[in-house]
GUMI-384833 format. One record per residue (C-alpha): residue number from 1; x, y, z; residue in one letter. Coordinates in pm, 1 decimal. Each point is the difference from the previous one (the first is absolute). Last residue first. Layout:
<sekes>
<NUM, <X, Y, Z>, a>
...
</sekes>
This chain:
<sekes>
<69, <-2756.6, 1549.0, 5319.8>, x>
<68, <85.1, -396.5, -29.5>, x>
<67, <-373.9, -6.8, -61.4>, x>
<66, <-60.4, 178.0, -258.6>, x>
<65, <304.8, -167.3, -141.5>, x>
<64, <-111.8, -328.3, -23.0>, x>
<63, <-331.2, 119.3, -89.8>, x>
<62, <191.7, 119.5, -371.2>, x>
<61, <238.4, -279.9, -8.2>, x>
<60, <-365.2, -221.0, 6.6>, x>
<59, <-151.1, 209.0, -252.8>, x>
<58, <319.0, -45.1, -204.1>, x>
<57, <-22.5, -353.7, -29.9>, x>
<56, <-387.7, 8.6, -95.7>, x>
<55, <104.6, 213.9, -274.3>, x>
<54, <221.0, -194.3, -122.2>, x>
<53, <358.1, 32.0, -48.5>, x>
<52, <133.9, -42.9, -361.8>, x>
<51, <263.0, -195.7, 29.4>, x>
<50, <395.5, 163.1, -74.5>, x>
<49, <82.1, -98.8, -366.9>, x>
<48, <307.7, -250.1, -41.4>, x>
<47, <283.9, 138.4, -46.8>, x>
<46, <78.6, -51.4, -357.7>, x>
<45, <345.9, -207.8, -55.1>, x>
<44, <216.7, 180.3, -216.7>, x>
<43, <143.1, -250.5, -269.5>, x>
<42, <374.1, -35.0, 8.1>, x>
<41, <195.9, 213.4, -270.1>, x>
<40, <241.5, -175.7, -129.2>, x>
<39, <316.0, 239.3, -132.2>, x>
<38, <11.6, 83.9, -349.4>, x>
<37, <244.6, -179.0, -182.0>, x>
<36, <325.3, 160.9, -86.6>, x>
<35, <40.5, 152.3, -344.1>, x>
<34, <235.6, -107.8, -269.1>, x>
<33, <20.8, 268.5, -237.3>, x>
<32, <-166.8, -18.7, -299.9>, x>
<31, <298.9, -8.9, -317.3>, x>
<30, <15.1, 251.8, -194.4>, x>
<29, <-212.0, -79.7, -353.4>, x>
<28, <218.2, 91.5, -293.4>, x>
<27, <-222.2, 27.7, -342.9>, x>
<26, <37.7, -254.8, -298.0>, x>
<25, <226.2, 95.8, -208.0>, x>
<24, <326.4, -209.1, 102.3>, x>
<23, <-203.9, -313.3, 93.4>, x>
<22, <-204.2, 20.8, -331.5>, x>
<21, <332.6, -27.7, -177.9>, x>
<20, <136.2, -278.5, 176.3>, x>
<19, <-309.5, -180.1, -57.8>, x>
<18, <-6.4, 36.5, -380.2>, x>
<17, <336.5, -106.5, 11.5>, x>
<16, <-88.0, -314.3, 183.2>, x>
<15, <-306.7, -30.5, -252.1>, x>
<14, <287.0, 23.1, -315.7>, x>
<13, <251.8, -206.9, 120.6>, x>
<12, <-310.9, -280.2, 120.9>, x>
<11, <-112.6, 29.8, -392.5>, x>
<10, <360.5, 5.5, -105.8>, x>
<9, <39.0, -367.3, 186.7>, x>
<8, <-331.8, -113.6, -132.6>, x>
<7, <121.3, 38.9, -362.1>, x>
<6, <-110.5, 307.7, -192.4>, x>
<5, <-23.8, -49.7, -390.3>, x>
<4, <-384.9, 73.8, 22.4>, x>
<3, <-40.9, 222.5, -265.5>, x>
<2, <358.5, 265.6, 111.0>, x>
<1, <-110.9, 291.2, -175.5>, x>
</sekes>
């Protein structure tokens, strides 16, 4: 219909039309609400694990005692 008789100008008409119509159909998105950031957690320091006592210490607890009674 129109064989290459556009000029540049009706080209950009025609895209910017083309645009404003894809704006009014394409689907709504609501906007995200702005959310606050989550607070910092700090890292939780392990305790460290009580030493094993040996058996040699608790012999000695263990004659301690006897004798304290």
């Amino acid at each position: 219909m129109l064989e290459g008789n556009l000029s540049n100008q009706d080209e950009d008409e025609v895209e910017d039309e083309l645009e404003a119509l894809r704006l009014e159909v394409a689907p709504k998105v609501p906007e995200q609400p702005v959310l606050p950031d989550a607070p910092v957690q700090q890292p939780v320091e392990s305790k460290p694990e009580p030493e094993q006592v040996s058996s040699e210490a608790r012999t000695k607890a263990k004659a301690r005692t006897a004798l304290a009674a």
